[in-house]
VOZAGU-861182 format. One line per 2 residues: their letters; for each residue x, y, z of C-alpha. Coordinates in pm, whole numbers, plus 50000, padded with zeros to 5 digits. Layout:
% residues N
A	X,Y,Z; ...
//
This chain:
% residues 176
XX	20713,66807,35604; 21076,66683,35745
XX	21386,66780,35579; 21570,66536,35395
XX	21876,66568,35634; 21638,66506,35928
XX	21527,66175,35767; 21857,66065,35678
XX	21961,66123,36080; 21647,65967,36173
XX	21724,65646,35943; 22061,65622,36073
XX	21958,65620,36424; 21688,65384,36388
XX	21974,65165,36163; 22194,65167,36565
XX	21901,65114,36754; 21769,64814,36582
XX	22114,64662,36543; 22210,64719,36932
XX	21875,64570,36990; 21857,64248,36773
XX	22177,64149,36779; 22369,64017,37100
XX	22694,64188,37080; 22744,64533,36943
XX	23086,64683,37014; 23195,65035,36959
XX	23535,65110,36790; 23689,65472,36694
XX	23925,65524,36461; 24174,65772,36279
XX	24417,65781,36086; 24338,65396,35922
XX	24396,65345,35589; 24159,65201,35335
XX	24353,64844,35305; 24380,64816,35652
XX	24022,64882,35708; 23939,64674,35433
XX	24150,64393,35597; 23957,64491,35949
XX	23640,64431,35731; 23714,64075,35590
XX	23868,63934,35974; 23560,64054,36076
XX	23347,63899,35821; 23480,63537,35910
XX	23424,63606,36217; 23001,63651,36191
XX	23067,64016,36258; 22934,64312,36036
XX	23091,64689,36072; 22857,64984,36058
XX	23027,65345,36050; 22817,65673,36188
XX	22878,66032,36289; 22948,66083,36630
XX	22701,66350,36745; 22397,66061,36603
XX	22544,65736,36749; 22535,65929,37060
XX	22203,66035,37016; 22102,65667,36888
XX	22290,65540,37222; 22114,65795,37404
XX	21786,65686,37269; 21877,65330,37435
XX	21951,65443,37742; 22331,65417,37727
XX	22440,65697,37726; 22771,65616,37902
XX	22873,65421,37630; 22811,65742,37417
XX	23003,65981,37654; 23348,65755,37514
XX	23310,65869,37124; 23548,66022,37024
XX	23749,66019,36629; 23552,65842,36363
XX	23355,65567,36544; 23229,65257,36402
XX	22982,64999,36556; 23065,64634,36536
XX	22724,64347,36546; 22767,64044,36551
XX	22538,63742,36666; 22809,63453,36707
XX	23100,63449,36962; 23145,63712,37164
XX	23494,63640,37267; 23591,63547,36879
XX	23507,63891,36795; 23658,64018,37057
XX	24028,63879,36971; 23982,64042,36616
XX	23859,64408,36758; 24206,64338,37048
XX	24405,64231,36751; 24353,64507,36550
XX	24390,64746,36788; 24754,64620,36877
XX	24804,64649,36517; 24702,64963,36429
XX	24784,65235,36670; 24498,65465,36511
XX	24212,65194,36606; 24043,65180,36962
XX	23763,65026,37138; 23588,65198,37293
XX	23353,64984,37493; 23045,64760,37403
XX	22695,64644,37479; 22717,64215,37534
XX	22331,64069,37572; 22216,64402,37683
XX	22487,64502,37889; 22717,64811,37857
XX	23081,64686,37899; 23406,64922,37940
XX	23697,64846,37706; 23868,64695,38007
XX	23605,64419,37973; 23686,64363,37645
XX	24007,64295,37661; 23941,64037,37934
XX	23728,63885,37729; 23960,63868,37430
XX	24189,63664,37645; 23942,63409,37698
XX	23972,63067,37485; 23714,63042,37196
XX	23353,62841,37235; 23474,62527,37118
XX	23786,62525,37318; 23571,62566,37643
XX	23335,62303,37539; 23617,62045,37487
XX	23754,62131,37789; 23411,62126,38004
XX	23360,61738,37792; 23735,61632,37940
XX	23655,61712,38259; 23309,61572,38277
XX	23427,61221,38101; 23746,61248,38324
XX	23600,61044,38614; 23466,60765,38382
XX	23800,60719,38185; 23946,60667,38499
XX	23669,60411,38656; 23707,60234,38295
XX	24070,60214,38360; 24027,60039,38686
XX	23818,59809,38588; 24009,59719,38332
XX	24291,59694,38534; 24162,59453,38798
XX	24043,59227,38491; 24391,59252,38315
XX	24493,59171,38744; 24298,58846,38711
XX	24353,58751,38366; 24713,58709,38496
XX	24658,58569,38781; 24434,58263,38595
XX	24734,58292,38327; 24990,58205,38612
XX	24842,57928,38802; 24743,57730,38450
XX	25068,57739,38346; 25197,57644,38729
XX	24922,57351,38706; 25069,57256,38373
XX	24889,57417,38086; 24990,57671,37827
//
């Protein structure tokens, strides 16, 4: 028969692993020295943005982390450490995590795991200073209905050209 501390560790670890696993972006924060507004503020930007916190003990994330085979991402723990899943937009997460940690000089990340891949804090920040989803998408629709606002324009053009022309010589002939 397991201890009950055993089965607590045990249920914690198999809480990481599943959310590293079914979720697409899990990113891994540490923090000290935070207090309970400001992490309740951290909480709620996170919330709107699809993202849900999960805080853990050091020496079992890194066992969890170790248990997934990323163990590099377990060697950076360090403080209290917190995991951050979220299913939506990568990069909107991102600015909150980069936002925070500008704002409150006791909150780091610490690295992540993006569709399966272990990413360095470096990354992260990169990929904070990307523009959102939607702004991408609007831009990739301008460009690809760039060419056809222009050929509409020139056709137009050359019909407005004519329409004048026809306009000129009716009123040279006489007309109105």
């Amino acid at each position: 028969m397991k201890k009950v501390g055993l089965l607590i560790r045990e249920g914690i670890i198999n809480r990481i692993s599943k959310g590293v696993k079914e979720r697409q972006n899990t990113f891994l924060i540490s923090y000290s020295k935070v207090s309970s507004p400001e992490m309740s503020d951290f909480r709620k930007a996170l919330s709107q943005t699809g993202a849900e916190i999960y805080v853990s003990k050091n020496r079992i994330a890194q066992r969890a982390l170790k248990d997934l085979d990323i163990s590099e991402l377990g060697e950076k723990i360090e403080n209290q450490i917190a995991f951050v899943w979220s299913d939506k937009d990568s990069v909107e997460v991102a600015k909150v995590l980069v936002k925070f940690a500008k704002d409150f000089e006791g909150l780091n990340v610490q690295g992540g795991v993006l569709e399966g891949k272990a990413v360095a804090e470096s990354e992260i920040q990169r990929l904070s200073d990307l523009p959102s989803r939607d702004v991408l998408l609007t831009m990739l629709a301008q460009t690809i209905q760039a060419p056809l606002t222009r050929l509409a324009g020139a056709l137009t053009g050359k019909t407005r050209d004519l329409l004048s022309i026809l306009k000129q010589l009716s009123e040279k002939i006489g007309g109105k």
